[in-house]
N, C-alpha and C positions, 0 to 999 in steps of 0.2 A: 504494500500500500504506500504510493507517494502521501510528501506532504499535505498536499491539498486534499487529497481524496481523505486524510486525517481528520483534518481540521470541516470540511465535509459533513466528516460522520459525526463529530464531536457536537456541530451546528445542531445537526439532526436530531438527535438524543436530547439536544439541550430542547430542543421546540415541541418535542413528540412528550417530552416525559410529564406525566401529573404532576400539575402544581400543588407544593406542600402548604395546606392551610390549616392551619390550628381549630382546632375546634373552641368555640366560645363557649362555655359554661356558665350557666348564671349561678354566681353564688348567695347560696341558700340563707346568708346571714343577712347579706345586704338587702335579699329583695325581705327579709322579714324586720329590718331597718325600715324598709319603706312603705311597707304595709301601716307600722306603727306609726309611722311618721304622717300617712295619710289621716289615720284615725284621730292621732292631735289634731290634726288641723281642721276636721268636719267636727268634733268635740269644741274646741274653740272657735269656729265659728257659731256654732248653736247656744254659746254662752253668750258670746256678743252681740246676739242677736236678742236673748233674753234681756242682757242688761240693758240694750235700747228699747224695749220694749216697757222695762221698769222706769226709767227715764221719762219718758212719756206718762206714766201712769203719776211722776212725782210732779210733775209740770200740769198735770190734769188735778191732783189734789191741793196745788197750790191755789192754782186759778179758782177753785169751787172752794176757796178759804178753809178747807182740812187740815192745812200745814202752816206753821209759821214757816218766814223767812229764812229764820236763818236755820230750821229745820231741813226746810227745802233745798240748802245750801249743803248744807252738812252730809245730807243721805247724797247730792247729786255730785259731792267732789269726790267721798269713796265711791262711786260706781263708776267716776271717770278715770279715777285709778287704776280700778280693774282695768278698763276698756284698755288703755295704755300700756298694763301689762301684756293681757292677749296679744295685743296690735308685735308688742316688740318680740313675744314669742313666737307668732304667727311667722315675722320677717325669718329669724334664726330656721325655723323648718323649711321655711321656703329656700335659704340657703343652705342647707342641708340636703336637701332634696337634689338641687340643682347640683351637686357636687358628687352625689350618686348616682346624677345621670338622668332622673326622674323626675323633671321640673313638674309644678302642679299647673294644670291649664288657665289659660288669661282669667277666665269667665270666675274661678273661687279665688281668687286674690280681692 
């Protein structure tokens, strides 16, 4: 076998042979990371959702003179605090999420 008729075969082999592809595995810990991590975040939004709903109800007993002022003040700045909390834990799972690869869809943010 000449040189060329070598390098020929070599070409050959090189074009013919199955490409080596790794097989991708999903690991079982991360997707059960993000299963959890979904569940906080449909949890937290159902709490947020609760406490604007409370929020209203305190602005509706104010208005019907239920509540003093600074009653009204008092209950609606611990429920804004929560809200602030969820809000900042909401953000950390959403980058957590995003960093496992499983960002959450536009529409629950």
């Amino acid at each position: 076998m000449g040189f060329f008729d070598k390098i020929k075969d070599w070409f050959r082999k090189l074009i013919s042979r199955e490409p080596k592809v790794s097989e991708v595995k999903g690991d079982q810990s991360i997707q059960t990371e993000v299963d959890q991590l979904f569940n906080e975040q449909a949890s937290l939004s159902s709490e947020f959702e609760q406490i604007r709903k409370e929020l209203a109800e305190i602005d509706d007993k104010l208005g019907m003179g239920e509540l003093e002022a600074s009653e009204h003040d008092r209950e609606y700045r611990e429920r804004l605090v929560r809200t602030s909390q969820i809000r900042l834990l909401q953000m950390e799972i959403r980058e957590r999420l995003a960093n496992l690869g499983s960002p959450l869809p536009e529409e629950s943010m």
